[in-house]
C-alpha positions as CSV (number, residue, x, y, z in Angstrom):
1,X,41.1,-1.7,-13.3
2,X,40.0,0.5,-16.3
3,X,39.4,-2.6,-18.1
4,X,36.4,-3.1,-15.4
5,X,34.9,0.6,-15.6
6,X,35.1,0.3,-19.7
7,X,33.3,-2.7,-19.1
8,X,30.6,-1.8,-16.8
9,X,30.3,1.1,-19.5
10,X,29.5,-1.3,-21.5
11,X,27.1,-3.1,-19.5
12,X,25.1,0.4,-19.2
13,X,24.8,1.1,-22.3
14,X,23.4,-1.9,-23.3
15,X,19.5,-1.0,-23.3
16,X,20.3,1.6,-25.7
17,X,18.8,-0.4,-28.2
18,X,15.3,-0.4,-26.1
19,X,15.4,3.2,-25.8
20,X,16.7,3.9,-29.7
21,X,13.1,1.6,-30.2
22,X,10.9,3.6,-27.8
23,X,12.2,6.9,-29.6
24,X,11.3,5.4,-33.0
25,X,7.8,4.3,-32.0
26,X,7.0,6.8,-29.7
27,X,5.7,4.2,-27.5
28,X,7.0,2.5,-23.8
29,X,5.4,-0.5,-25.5
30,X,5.1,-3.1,-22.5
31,X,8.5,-2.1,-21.4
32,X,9.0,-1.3,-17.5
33,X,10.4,1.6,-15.8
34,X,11.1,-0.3,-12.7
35,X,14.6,-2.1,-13.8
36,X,15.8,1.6,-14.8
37,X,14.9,3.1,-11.7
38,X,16.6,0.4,-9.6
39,X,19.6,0.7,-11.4
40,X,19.7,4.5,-10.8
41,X,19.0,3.9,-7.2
42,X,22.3,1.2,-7.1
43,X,24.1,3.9,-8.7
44,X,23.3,6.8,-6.1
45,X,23.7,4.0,-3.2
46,X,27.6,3.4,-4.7
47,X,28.2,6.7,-5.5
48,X,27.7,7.9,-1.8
49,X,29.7,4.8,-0.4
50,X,32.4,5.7,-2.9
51,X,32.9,9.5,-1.9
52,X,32.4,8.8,1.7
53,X,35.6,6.1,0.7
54,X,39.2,7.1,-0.1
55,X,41.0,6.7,-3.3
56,X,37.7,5.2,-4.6
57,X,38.0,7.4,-8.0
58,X,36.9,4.5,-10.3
59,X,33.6,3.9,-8.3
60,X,33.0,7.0,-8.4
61,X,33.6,7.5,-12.1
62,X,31.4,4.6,-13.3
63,X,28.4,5.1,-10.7
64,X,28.6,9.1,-11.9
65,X,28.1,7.7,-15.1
66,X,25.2,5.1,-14.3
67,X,23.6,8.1,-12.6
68,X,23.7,10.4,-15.4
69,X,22.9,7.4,-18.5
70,X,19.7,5.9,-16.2
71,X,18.2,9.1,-15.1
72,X,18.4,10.2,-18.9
73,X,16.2,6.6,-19.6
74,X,13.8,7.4,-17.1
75,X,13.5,10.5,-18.4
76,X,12.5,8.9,-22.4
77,X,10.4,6.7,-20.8
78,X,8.1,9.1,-18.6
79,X,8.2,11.3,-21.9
80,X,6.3,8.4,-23.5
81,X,4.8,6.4,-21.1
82,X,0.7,6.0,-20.7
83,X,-0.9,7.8,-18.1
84,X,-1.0,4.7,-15.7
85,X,2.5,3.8,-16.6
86,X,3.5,7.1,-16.1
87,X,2.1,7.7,-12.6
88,X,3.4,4.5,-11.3
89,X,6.8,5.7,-12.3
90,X,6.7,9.7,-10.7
91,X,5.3,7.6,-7.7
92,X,8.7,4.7,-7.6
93,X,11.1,7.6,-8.4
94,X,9.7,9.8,-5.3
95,X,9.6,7.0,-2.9
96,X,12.5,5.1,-3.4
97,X,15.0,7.5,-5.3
98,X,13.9,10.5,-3.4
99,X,12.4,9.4,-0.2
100,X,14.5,6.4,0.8
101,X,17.6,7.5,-0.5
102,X,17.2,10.6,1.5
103,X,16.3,8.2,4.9
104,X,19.3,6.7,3.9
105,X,21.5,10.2,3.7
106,X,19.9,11.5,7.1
107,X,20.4,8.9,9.3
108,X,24.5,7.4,8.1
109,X,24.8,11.2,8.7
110,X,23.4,11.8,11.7
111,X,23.4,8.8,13.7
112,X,26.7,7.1,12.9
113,X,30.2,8.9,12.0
114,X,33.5,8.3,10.5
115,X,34.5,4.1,9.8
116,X,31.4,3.0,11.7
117,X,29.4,5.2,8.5
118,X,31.4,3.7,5.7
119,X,31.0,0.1,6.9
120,X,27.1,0.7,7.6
121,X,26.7,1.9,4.1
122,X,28.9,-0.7,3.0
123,X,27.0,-3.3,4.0
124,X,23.9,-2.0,2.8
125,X,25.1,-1.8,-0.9
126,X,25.7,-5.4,-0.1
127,X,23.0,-6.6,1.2
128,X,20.6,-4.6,-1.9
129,X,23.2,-5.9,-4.6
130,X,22.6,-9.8,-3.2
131,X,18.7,-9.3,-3.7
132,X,19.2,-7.7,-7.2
133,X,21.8,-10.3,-8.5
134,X,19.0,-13.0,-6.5
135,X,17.0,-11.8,-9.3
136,X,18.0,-13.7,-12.5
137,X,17.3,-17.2,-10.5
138,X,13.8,-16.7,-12.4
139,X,15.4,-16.3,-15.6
140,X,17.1,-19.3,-15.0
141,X,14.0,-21.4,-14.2
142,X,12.1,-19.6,-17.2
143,X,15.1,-20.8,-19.3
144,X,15.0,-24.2,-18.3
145,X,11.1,-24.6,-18.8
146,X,11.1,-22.7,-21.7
147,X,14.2,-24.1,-23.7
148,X,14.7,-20.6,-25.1
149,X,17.3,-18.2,-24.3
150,X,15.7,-15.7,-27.2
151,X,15.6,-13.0,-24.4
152,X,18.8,-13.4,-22.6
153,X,21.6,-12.1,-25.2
154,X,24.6,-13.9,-24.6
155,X,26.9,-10.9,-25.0
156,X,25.3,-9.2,-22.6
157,X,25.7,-12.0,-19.7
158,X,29.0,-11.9,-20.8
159,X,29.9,-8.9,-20.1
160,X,28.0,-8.9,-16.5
161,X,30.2,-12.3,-16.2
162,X,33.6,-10.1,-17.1
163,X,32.1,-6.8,-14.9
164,X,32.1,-9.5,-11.8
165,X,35.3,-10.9,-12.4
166,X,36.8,-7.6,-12.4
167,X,34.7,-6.0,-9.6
168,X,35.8,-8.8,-7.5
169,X,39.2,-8.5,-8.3
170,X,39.6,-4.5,-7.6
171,X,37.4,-5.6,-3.7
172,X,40.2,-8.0,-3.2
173,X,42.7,-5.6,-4.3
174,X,41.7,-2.5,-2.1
175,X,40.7,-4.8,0.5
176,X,37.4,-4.0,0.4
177,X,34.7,-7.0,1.2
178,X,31.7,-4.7,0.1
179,X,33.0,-4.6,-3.2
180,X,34.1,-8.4,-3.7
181,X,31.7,-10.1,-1.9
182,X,28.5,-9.5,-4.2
183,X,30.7,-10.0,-7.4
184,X,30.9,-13.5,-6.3
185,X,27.4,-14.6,-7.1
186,X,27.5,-12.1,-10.1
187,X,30.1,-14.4,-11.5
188,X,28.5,-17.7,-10.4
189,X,24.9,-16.3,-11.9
190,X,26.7,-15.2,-15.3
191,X,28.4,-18.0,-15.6
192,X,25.3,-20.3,-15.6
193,X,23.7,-18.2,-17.7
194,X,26.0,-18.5,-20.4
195,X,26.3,-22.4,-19.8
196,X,22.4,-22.7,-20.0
197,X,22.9,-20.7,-23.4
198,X,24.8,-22.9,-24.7
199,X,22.7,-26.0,-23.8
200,X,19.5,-24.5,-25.5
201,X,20.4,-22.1,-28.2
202,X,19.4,-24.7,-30.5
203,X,16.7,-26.3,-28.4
204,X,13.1,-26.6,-29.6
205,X,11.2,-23.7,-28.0
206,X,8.1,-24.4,-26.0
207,X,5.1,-21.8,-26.3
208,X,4.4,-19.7,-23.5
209,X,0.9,-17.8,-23.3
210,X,1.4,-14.2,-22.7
211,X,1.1,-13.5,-19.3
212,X,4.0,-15.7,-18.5
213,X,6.1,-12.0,-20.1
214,X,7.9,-11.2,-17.3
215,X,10.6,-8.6,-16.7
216,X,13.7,-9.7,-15.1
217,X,16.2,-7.2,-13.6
218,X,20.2,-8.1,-13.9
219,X,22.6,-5.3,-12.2
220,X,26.1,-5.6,-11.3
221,X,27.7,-3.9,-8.4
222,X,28.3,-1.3,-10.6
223,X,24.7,-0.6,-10.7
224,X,23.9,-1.4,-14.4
225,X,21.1,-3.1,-15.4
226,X,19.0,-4.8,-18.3
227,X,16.0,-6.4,-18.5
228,X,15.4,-9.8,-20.0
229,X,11.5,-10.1,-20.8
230,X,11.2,-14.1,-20.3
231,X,8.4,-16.4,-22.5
232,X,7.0,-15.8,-26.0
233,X,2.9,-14.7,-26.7
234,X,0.9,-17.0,-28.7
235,X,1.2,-17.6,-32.2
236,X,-1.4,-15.9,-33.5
237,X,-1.7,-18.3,-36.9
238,X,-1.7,-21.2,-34.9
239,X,-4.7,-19.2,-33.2
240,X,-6.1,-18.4,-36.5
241,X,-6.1,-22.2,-37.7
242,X,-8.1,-23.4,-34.4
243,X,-11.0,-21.0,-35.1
244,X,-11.3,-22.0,-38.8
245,X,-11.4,-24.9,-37.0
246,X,-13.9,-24.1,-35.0
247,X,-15.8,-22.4,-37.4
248,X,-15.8,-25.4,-39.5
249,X,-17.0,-28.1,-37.1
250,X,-20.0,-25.5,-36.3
251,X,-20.8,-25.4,-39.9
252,X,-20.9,-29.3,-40.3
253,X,-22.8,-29.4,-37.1
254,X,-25.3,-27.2,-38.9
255,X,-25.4,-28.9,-42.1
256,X,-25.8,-32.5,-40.2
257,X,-29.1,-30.5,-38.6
258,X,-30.4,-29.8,-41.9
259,X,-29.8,-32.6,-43.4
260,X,-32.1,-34.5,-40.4
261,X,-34.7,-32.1,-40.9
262,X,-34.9,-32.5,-44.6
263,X,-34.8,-36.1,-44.0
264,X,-38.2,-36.2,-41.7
265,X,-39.5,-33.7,-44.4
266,X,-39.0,-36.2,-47.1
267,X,-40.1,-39.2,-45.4
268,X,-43.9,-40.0,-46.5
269,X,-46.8,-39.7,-44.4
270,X,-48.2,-43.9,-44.1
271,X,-51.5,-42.5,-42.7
272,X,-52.1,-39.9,-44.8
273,X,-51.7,-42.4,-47.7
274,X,-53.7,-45.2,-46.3
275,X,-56.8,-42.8,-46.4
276,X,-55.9,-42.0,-50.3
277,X,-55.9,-45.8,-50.6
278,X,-59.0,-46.4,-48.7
279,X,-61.2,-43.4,-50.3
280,X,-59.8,-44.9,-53.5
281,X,-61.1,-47.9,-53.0
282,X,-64.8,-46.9,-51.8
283,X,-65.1,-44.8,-54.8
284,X,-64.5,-47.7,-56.9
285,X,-66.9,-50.1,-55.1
286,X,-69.8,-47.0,-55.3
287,X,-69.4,-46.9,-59.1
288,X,-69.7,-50.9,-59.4
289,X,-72.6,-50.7,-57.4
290,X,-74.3,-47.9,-59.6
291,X,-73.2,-49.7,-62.6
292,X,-75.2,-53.0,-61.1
293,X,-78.2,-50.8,-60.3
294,X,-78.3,-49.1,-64.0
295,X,-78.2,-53.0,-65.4
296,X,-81.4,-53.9,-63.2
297,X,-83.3,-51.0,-64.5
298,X,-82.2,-51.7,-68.7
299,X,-83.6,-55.4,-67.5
300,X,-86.6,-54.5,-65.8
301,X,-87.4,-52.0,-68.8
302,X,-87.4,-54.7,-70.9
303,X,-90.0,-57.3,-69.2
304,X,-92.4,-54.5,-69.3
């Protein structure tokens, strides 16, 4: 069964890229804290089953681990998170590390005893480990719609697919149904992943605007996690073209304006040049008739 624990090592580690980036940038980015702080939860929640179990040393060994490797990514991520990020963070980690992992401690302790403890606890790492592996039916759906498995990494599905198998195999062997039974639909849930990779690796994507981005949460019984940010933001070129677009059918809407306006200003004014005309015209007849009138004087002149 070391072949499990190395893997579920494995499986821990593998947002160490996301933290390596947050270091680098000094930045949480739009990166979550809630996957993290689930995953430390799972790990506590095991941990206790396990040293309330005996000859349980592996879970034991790999949840010590997941408790120690999560609560140092909570801790990068509170060191720089925003200020609202931050707060909602100290406020999950009270209540739900803290406060109802604590409800959880007092009353196994002091209201059941002995096998009747174990199987209650039991059975409550079940029953949270079939909500969290619930999760990735999203994912699934986003994968489907999308025709993009750019945020699901293959090798890590695999290895949540192999971390199954094996978890399930050490339940059966200890004889321990709160160990095998949530394994099961971590298998059959990594195991359509990976088939769903290999239908659309090479599918056309579809666009997705960017509050679609949404944060899934994968854990294995082990309690590691990862988080698989599902849809792509909006190309911003394409955006680009459509306002030059826009910016260009305003400006032929404004030169088809002035072109009508400088048409009306060209067009001649009929009245105004019907007056010309008729002024014209009665100045012309007024200097015949003073012609005709200086003729009848030079004649009457001359019969006198």
């Amino acid at each position: 069964m070391m072949t499990g624990n190395l893997i579920s090592f494995m499986v821990y580690l593998a947002p160490v890229p996301t933290f390596i980036r947050i270091l680098r940038k000094k930045s949480t980015e739009d990166f979550q804290s809630l996957p993290y702080l689930v995953a430390l939860f799972s790990s506590m929640l095991w941990l206790y089953y396990a040293m309330l179990k005996q000859d349980a040393i592996l879970l034991v060994t790999i949840n010590s681990f997941g408790c120690a490797i999560e609560t140092i990514y909570i801790a990068i991520y509170i060191a720089y998170a925003t200020r609202e990020s931050w707060v909602a963070t100290i406020k999950l980690l009270v209540s739900m590390n803290m406060g109802l992992f604590s409800l959880i401690l007092l009353l196994t302790n002091f209201l059941l005893s002995g096998s009747i403890r174990v199987k209650a606890l039991g059975w409550l790492c079940v029953a949270f480990s079939v909500c969290v592996f619930a999760a990735p039916l999203n994912i699934l759906k986003q994968i489907i719609r999308t025709k993009s498995v750019e945020f699901m990494p293959f090798t890590l599905s695999l290895f949540l697919t192999l971390s199954a198998v094996m978890w399930f195999a050490y339940g059966l062997f200890i004889k321990d149904l709160c160990v095998a039974l949530p394994n099961i639909l971590g298998f059959v849930l990594g195991s359509l992943q990976m088939l769903l990779y290999g239908i659309y690796r090479n599918a056309e994507k579809k666009k997705m605007p960017a509050e679609n981005l949404k944060s899934i949460v994968i854990l294995s019984t082990a309690g590691a996690s990862e988080v698989y940010p599902v849809g792509a933001r909006p190309d911003v070129n394409e955006g680009a073209v459509e306002h030059d677009q826009t910016e260009e059918s305003k400006g032929n809407e404004k030169s088809m304006e002035a072109s009508e306006v400088y048409l009306v200003d060209a067009r001649p004014d009929v009245n105004e040049g019907a007056v010309e005309l008729d002024l014209t015209e009665e100045s012309k007849g007024n200097e015949k008739s003073m012609e005709a009138s200086h003729d009848d004087l030079q004649s009457n002149e001359c019969v006198v």
